[in-house]
DSSP file (Angstrom, degrees, kcal/mol; ACC not computed):
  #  RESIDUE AA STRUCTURE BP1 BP2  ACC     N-H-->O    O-->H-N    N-H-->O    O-->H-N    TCO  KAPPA ALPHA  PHI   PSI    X-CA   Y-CA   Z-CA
    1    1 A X              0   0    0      0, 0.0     2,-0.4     0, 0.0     0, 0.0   0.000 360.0 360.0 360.0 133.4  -58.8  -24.0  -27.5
    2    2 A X        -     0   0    0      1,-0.1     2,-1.2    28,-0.1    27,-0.0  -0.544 360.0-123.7-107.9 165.4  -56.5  -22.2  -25.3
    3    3 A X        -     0   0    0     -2,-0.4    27,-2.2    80,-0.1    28,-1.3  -0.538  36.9-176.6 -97.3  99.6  -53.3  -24.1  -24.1
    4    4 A X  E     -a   31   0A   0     -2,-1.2    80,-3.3    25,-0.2    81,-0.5  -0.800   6.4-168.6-105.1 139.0  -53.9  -23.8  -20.1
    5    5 A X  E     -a   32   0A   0     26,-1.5    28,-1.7    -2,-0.4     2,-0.4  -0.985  15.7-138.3-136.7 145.2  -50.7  -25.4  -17.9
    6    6 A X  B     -c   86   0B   0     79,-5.0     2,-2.0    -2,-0.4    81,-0.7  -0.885   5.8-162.4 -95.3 108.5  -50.3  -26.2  -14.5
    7    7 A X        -     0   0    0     -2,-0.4    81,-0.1    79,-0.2    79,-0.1  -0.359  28.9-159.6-111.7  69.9  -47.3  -25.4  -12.8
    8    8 A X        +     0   0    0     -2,-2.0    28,-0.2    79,-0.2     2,-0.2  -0.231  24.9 116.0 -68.3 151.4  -47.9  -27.8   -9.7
    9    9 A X        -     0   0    0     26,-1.6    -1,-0.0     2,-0.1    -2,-0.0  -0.919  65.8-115.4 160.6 138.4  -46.1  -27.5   -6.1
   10   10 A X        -     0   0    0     26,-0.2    26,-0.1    -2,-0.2    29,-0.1   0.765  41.1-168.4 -79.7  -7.3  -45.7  -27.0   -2.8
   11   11 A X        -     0   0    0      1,-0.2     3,-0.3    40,-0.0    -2,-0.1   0.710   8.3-172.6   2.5  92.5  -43.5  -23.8   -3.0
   12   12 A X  S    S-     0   0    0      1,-2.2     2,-0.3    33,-0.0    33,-0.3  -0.331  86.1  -1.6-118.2  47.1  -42.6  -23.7    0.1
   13   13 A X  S    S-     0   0    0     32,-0.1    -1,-2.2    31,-0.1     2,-0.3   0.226  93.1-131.4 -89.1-178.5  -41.4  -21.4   -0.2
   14   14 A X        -     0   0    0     -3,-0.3   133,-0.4    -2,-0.3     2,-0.2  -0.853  40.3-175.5 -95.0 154.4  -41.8  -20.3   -3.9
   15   15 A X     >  -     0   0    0     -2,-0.3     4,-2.0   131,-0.2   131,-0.2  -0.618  36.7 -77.0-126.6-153.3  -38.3  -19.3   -4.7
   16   16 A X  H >> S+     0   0    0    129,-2.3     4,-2.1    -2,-0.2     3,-1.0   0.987 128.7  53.8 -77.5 -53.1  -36.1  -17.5   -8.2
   17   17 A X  H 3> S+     0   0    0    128,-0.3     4,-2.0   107,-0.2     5,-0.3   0.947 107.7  48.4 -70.3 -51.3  -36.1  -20.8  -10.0
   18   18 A X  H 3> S+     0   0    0      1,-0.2     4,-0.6     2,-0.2    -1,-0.2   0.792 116.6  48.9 -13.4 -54.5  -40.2  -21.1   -9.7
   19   19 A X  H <X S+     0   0    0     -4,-2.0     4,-4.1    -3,-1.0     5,-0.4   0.932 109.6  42.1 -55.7 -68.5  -40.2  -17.6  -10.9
   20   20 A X  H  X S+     0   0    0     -4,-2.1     4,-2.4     1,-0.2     5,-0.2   0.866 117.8  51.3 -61.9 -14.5  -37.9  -17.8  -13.9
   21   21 A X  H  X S+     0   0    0     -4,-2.0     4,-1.0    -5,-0.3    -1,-0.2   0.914 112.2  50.8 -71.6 -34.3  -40.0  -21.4  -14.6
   22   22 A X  H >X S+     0   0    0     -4,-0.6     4,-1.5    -5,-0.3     3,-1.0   0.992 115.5  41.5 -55.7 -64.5  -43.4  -18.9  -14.2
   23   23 A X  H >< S+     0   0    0     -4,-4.1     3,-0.8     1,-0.3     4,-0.2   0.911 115.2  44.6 -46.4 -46.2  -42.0  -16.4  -16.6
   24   24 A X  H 3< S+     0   0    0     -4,-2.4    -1,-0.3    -5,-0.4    -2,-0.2   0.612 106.7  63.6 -83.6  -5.5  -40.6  -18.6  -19.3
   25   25 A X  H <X S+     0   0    0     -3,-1.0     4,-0.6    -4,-1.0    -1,-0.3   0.438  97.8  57.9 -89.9  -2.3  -43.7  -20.7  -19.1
   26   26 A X  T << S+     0   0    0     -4,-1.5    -2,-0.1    -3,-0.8    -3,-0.1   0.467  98.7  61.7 -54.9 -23.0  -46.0  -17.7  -20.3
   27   27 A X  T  4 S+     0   0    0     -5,-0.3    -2,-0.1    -4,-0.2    -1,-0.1   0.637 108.0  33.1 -96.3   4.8  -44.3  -17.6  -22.8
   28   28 A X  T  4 S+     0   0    0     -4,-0.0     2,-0.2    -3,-0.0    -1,-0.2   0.677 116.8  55.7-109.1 -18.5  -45.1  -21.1  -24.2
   29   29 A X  S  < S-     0   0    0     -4,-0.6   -25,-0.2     1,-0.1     3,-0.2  -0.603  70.7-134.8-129.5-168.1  -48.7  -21.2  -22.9
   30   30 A X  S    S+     0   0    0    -27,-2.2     2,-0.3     1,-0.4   -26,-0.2   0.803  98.7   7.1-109.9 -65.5  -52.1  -19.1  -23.1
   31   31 A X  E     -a    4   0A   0    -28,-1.3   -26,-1.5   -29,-0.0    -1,-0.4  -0.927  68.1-157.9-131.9 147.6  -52.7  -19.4  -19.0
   32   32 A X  E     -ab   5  65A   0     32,-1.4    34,-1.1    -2,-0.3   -26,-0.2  -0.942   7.3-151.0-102.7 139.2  -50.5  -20.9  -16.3
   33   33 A X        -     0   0    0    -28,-1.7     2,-4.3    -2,-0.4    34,-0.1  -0.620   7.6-150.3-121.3  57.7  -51.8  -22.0  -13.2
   34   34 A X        -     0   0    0    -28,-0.2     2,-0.9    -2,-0.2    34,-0.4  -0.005  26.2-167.5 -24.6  53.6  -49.5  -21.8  -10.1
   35   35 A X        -     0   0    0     -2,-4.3   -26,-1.6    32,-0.2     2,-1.2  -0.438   5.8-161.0 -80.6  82.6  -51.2  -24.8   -8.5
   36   36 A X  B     -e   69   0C   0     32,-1.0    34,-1.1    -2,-0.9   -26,-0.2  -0.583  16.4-146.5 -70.9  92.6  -50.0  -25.0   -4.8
   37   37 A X        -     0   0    0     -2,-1.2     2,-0.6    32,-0.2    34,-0.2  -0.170   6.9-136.8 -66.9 147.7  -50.7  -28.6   -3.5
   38   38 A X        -     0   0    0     32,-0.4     2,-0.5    34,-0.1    34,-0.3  -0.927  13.4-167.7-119.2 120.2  -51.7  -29.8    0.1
   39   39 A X    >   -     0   0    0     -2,-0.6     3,-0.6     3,-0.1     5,-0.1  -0.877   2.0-169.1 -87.5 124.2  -49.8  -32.7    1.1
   40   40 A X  T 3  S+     0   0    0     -2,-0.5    -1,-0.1     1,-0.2     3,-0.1   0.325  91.4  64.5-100.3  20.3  -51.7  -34.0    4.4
   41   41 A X  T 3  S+     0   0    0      1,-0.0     2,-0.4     2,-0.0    -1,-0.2  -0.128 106.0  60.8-125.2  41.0  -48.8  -36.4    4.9
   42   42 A X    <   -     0   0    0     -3,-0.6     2,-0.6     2,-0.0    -3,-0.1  -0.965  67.9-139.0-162.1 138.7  -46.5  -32.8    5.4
   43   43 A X        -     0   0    0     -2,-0.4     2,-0.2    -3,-0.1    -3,-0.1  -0.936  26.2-144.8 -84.3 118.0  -46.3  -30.1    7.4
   44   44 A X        -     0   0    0     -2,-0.6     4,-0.1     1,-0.1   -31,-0.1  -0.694   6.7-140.1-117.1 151.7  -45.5  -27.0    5.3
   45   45 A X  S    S+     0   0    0    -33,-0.3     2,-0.5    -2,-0.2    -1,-0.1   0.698  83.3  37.5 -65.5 -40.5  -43.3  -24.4    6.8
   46   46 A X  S    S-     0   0    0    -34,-0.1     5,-0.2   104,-0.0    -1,-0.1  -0.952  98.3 -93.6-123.8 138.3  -44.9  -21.3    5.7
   47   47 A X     >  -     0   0    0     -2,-0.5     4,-1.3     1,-0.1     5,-0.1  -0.070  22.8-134.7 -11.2 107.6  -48.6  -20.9    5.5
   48   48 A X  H >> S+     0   0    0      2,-0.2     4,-1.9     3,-0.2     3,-1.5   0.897 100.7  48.1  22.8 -99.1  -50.7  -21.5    2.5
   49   49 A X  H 34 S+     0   0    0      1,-0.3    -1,-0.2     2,-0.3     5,-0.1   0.817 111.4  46.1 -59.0 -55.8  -52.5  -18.9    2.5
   50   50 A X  H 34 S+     0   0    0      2,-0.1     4,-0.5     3,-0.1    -1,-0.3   0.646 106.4  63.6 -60.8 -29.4  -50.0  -16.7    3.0
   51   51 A X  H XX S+     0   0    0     -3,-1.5     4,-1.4    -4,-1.3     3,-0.8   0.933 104.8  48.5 -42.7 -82.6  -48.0  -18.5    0.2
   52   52 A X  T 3< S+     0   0    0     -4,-1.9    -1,-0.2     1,-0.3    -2,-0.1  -0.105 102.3  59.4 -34.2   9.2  -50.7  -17.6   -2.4
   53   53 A X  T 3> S+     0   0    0     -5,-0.2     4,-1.0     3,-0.1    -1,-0.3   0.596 104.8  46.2-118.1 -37.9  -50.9  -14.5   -1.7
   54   54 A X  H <> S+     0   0    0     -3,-0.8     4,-1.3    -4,-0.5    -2,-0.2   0.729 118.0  42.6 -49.8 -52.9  -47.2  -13.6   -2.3
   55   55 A X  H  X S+     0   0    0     -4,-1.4     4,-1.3     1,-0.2    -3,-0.2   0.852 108.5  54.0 -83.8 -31.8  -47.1  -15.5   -5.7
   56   56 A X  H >> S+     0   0    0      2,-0.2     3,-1.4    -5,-0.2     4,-1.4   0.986 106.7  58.0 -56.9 -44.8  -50.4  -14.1   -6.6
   57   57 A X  H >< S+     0   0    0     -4,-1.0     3,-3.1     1,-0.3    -2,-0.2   0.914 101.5  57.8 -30.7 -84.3  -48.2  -10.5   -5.7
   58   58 A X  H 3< S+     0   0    0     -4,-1.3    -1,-0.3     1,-0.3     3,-0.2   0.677 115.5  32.6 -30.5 -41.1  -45.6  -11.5   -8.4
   59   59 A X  H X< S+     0   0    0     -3,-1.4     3,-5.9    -4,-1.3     6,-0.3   0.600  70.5 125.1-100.9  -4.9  -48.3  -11.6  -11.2
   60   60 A X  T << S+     0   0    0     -3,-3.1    -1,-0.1    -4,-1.4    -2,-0.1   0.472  80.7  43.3 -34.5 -30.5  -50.5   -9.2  -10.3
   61   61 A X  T 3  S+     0   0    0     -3,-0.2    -1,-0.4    -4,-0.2     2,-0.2  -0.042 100.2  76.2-103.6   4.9  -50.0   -7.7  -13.7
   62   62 A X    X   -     0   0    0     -3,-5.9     3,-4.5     3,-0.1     2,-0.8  -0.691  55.8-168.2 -70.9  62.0  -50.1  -10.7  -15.6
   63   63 A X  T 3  S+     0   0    0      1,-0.3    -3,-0.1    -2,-0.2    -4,-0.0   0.491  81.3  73.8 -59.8  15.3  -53.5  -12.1  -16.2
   64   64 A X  T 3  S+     0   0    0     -2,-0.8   -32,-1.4    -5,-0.2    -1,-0.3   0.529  85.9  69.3 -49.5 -25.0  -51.7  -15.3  -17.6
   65   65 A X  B <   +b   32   0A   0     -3,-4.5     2,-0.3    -6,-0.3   -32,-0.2  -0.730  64.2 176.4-109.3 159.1  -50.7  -16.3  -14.6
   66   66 A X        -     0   0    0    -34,-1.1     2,-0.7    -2,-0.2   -32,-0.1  -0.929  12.4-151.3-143.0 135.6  -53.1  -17.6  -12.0
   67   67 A X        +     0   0    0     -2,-0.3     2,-0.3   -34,-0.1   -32,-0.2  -0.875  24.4 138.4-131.5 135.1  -52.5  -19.1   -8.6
   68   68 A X        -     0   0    0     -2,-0.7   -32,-1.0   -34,-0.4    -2,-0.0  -0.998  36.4 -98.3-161.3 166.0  -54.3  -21.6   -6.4
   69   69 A X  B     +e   36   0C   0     -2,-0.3     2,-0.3   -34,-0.2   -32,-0.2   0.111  26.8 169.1 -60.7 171.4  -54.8  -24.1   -4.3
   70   70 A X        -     0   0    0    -34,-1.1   -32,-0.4   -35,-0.0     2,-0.2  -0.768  21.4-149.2 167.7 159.3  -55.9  -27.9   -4.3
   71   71 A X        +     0   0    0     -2,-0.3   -32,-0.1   -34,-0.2   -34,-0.0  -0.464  67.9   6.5-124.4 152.8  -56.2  -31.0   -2.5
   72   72 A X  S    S+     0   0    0    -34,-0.3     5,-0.2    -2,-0.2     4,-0.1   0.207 103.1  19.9  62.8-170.2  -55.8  -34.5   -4.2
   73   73 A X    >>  -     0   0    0      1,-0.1     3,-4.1     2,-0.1     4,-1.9  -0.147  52.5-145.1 -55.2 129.5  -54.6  -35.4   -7.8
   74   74 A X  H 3> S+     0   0    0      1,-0.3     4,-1.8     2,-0.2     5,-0.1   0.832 104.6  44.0 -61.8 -31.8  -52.8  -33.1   -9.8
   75   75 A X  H 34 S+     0   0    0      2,-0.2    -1,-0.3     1,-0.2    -2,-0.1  -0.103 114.9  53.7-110.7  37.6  -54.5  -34.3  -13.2
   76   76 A X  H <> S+     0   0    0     -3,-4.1     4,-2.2    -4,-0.1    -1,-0.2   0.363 110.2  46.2 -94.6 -26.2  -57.9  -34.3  -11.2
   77   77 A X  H  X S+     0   0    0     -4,-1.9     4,-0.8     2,-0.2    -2,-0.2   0.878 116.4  41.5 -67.1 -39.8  -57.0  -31.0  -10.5
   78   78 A X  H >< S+     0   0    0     -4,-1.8     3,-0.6     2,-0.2    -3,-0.2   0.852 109.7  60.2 -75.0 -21.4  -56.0  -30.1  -14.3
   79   79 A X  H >4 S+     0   0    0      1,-0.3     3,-1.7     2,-0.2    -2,-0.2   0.964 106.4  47.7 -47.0 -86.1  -59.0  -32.0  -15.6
   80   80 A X  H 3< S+     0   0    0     -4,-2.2    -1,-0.3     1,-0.3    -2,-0.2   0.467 117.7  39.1 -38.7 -32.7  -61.1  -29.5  -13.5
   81   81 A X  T << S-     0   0    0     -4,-0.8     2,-0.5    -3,-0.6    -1,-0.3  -0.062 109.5-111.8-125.4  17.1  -59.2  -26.2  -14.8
   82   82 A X    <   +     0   0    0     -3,-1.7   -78,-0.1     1,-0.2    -3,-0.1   0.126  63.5 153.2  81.4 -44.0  -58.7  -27.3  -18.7
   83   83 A X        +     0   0    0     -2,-0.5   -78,-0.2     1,-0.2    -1,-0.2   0.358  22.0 176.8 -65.7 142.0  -55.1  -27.5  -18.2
   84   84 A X        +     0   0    0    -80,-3.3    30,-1.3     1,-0.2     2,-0.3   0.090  67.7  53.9-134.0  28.4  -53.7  -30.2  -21.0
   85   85 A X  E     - d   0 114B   0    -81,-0.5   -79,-5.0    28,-0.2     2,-0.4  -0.919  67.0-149.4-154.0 144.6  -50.1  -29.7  -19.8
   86   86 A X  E     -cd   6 115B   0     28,-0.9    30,-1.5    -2,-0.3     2,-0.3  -0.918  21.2-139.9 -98.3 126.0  -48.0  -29.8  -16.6
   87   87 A X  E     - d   0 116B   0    -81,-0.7     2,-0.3    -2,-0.4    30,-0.2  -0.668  28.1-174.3 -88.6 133.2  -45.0  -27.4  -16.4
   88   88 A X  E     - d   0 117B   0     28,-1.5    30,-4.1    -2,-0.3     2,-0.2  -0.999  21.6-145.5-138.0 158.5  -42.0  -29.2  -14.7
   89   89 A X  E     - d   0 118B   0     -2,-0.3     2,-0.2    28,-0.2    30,-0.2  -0.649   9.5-169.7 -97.9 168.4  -38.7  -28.0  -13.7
   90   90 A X        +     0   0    0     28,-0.6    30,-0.5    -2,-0.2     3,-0.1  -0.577  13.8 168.6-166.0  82.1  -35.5  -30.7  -14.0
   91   91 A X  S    S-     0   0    0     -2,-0.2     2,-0.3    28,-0.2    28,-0.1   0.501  73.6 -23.7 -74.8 -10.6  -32.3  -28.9  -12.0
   92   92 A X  S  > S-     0   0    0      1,-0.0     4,-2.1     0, 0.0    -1,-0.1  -0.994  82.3 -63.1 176.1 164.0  -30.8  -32.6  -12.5
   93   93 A X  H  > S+     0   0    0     -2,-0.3     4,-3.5     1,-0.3     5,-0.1   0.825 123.1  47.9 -83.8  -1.1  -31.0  -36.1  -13.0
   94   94 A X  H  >>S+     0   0    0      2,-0.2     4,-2.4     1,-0.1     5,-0.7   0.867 107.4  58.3 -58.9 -40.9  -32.6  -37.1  -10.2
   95   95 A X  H  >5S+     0   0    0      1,-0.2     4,-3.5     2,-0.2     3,-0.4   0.975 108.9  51.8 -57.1 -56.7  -35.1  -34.3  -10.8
   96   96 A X  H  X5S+     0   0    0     -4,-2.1     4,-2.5     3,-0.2    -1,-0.2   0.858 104.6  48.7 -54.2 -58.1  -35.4  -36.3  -14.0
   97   97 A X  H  X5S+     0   0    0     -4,-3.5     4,-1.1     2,-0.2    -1,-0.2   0.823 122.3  38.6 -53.6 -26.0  -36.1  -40.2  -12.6
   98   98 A X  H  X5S+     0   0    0     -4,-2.4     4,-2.8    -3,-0.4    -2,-0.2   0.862 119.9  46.3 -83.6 -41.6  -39.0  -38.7  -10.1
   99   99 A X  H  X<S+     0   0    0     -4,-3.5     4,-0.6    -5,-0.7    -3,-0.2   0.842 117.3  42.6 -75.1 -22.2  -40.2  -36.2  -12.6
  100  100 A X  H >X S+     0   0    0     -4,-2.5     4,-1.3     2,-0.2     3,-1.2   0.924 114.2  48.8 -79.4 -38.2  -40.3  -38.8  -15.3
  101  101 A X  H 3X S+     0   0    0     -4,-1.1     4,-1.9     1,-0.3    -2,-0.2   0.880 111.9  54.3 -62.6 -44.1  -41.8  -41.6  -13.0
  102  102 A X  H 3X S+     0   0    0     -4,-2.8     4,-1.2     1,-0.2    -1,-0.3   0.824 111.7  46.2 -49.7 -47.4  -44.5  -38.8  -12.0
  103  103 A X  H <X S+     0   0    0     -3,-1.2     4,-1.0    -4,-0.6    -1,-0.2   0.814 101.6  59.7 -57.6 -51.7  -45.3  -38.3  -15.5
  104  104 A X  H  X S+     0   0    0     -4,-1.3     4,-2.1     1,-0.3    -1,-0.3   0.714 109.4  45.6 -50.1 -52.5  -45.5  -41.5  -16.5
  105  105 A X  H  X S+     0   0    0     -4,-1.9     4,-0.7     2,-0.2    -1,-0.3   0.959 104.5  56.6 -71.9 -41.1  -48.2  -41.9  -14.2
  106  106 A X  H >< S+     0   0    0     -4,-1.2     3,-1.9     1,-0.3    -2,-0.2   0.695 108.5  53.3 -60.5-107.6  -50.4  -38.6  -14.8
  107  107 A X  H 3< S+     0   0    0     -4,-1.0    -1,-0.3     6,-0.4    -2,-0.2   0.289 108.1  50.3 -56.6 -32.8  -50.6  -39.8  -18.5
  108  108 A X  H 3< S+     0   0    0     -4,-2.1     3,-0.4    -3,-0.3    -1,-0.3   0.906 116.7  39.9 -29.8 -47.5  -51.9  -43.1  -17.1
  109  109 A X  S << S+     0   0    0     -3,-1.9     2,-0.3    -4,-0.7    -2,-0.2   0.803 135.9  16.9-114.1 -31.4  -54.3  -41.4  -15.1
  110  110 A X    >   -     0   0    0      1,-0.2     3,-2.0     3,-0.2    -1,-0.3  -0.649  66.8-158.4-158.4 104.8  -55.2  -38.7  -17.9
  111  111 A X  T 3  S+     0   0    0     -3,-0.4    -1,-0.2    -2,-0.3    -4,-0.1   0.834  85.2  54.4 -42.3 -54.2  -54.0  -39.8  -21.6
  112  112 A X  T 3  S+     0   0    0      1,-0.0     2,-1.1     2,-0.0    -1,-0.3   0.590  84.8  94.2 -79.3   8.4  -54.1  -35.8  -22.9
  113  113 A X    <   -     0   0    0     -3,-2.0     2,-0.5    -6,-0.2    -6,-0.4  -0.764  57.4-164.1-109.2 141.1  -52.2  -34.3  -20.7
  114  114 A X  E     -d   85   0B   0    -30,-1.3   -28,-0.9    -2,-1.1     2,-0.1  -0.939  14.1-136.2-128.3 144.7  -48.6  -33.8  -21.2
  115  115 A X  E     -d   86   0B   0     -2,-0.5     2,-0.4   -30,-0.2   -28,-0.2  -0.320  21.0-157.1 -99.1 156.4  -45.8  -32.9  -18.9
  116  116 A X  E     -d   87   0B   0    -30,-1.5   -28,-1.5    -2,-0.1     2,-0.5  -0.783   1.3-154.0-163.7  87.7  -43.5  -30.4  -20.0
  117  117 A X  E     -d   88   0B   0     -2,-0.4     2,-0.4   -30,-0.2   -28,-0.2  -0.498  10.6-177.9-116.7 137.9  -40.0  -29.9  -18.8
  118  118 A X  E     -d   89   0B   0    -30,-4.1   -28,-0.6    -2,-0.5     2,-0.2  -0.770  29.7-131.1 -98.0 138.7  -37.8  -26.5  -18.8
  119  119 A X        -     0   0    0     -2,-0.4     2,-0.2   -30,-0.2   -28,-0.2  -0.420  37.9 -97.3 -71.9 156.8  -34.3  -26.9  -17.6
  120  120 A X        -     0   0    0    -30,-0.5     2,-0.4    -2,-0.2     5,-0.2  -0.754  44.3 -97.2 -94.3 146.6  -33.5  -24.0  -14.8
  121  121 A X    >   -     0   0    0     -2,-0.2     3,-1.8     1,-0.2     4,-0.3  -0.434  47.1-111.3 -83.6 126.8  -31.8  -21.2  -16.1
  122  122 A X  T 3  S+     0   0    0     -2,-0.4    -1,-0.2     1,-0.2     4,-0.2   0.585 118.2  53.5 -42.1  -6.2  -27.9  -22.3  -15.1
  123  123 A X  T >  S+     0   0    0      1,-0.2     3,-0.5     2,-0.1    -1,-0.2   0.997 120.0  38.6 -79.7 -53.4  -27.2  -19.4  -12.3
  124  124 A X  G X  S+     0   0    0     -3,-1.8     3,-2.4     1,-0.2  -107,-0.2   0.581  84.1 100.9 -58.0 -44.4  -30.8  -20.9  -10.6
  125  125 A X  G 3  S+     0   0    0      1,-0.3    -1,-0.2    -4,-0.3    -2,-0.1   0.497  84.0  46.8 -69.8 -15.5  -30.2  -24.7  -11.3
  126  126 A X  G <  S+     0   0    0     -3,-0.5    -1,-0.3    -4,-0.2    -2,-0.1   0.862  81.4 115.1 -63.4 -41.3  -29.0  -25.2   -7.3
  127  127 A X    <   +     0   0    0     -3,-2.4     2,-0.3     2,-0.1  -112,-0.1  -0.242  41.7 176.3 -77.6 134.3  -31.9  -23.3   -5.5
  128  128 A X    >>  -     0   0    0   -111,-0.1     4,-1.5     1,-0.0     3,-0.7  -0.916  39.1-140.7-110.5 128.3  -33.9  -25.5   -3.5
  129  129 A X  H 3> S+     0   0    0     -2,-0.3     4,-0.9     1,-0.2     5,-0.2   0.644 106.7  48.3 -73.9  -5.9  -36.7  -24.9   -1.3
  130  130 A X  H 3> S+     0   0    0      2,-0.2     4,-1.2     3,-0.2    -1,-0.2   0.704 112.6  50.5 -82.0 -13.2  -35.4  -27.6    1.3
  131  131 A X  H <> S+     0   0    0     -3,-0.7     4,-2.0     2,-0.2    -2,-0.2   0.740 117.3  37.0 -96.7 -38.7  -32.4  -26.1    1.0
  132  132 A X  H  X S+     0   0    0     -4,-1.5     4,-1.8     2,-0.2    -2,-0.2   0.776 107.0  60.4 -84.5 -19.1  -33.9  -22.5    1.6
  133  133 A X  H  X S+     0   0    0     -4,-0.9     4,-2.4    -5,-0.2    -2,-0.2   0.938 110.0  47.8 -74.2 -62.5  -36.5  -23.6    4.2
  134  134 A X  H  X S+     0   0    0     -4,-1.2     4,-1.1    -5,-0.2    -2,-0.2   0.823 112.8  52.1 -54.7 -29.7  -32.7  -24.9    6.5
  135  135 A X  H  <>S+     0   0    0     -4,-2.0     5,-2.2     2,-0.1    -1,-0.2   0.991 116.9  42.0 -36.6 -74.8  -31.1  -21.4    5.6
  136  136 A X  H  <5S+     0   0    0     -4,-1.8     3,-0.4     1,-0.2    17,-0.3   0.692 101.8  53.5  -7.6 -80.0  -33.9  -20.1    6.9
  137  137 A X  H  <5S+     0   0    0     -4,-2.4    18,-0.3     1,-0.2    -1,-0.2   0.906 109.1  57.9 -62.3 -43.0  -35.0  -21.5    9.7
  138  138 A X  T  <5S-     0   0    0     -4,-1.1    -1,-0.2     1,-0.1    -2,-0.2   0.318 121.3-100.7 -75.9  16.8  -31.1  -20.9   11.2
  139  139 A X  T   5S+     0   0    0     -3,-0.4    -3,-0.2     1,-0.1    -1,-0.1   0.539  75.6 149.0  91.5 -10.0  -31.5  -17.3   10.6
  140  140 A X      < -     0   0    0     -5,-2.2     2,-1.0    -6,-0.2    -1,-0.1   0.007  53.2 -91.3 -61.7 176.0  -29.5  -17.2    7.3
  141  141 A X        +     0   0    0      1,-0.2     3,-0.4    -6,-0.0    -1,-0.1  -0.667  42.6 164.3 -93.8  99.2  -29.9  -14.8    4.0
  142  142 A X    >>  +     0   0    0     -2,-1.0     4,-1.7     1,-0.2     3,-1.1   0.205  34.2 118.2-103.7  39.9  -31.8  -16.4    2.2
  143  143 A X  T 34 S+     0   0    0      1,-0.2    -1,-0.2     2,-0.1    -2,-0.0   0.962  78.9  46.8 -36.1 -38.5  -32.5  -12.7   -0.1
  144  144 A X  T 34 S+     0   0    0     -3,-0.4    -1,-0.2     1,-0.2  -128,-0.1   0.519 110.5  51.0 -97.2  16.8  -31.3  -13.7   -3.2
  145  145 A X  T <4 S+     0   0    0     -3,-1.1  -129,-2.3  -129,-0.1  -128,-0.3   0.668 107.8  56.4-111.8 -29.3  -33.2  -17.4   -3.4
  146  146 A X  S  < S-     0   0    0     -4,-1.7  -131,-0.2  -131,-0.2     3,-0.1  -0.645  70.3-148.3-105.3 161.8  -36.6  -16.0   -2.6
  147  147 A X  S    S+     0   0    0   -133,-0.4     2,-0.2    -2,-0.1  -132,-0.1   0.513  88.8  36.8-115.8  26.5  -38.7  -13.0   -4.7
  148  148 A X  S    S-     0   0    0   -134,-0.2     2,-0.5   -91,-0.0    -2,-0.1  -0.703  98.9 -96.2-124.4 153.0  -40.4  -11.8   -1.4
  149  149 A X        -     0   0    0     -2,-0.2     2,-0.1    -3,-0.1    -2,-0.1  -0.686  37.6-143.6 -35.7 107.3  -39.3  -11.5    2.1
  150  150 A X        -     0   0    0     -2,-0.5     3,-0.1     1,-0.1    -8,-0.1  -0.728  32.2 -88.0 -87.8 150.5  -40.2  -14.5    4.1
  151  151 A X        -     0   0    0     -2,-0.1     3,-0.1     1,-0.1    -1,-0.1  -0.246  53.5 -79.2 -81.8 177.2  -41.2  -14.0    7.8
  152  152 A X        -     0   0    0      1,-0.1     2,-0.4     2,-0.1   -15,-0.1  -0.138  63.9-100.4 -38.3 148.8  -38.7  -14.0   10.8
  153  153 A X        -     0   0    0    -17,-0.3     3,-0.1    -3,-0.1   -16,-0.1  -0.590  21.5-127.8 -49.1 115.7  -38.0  -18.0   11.4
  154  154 A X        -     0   0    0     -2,-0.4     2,-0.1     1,-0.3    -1,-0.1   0.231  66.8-102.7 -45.7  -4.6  -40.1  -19.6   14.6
  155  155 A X              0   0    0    -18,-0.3    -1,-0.3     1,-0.1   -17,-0.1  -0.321 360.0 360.0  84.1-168.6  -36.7  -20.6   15.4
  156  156 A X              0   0    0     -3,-0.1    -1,-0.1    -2,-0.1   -18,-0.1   0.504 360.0 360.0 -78.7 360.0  -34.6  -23.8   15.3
């Protein structure tokens, strides 16, 4: 059976810590699944569509990786796709009391899947996408956070 993980998010943007999470999660699983979630209680800053199309860019040459969308619960979403682990990132310990509490629940909600957390590699462990979406939007460089371009800012 092959060991499919989901590496769920809004990447909004996706930025370099996603990335190194993408890469060093290939190396642990069969398929990874770049699973970009729709919040309906959020407005997302950059497209979708456009979103997925960018990270799909980034793998193009992997068939390991795969990226899509979904609506609704993440471990309805991994149910549907095989996945029996969730990739998580944990830059700190806050990252750690929401990502555990999150966990906690998915294995309520589906006993075989298990969550699975990489620490960010230390140069990475600041970059944020809330932090890069406010660069952003005031016109700053946010080069070296993202592994695409983003477009020009709609303004302030």
């Amino acid at each position: 059976m092959p060991r499919i993980a989901l590496f769920p998010g809004s990447f909004d943007p996706f930025t370099t810590g996603h990335l190194d999470l993408v890469r060093r999660g290939v190396g642990l699983f069969d398929k990874l699944i770049v699973a970009i979630g729709h919040n309906s209680s959020k407005q997302r800053y950059l497209p979708l569509d456009w979103m997925q199309d960018q990270i799909a860019q980034l793998f193009a040459d992997d068939a390991r990786v795969a990226v899509l969308p979904y609506q609704g619960l993440t471990t309805e979403f991994a149910r549907q796709q095989g996945a029996r682990f969730l990739l998580r990132g944990l830059r700190n310990t806050l990252d750690f009391e929401y990502e555990n509490a999150i966990a906690q629940g998915n294995r309520h909600l589906y006993p075989e899947l298990e969550t699975v957390f990489l620490s960010p590699t230390p140069a990475l462990a600041a970059v944020s996408s809330t932090i890069i979406r406010d660069i952003h939007r005031f016109g700053g460089d946010v080069g070296a956070l993202v592994p695409f371009a983003l477009p020009p800012a709609s303004g302030a």
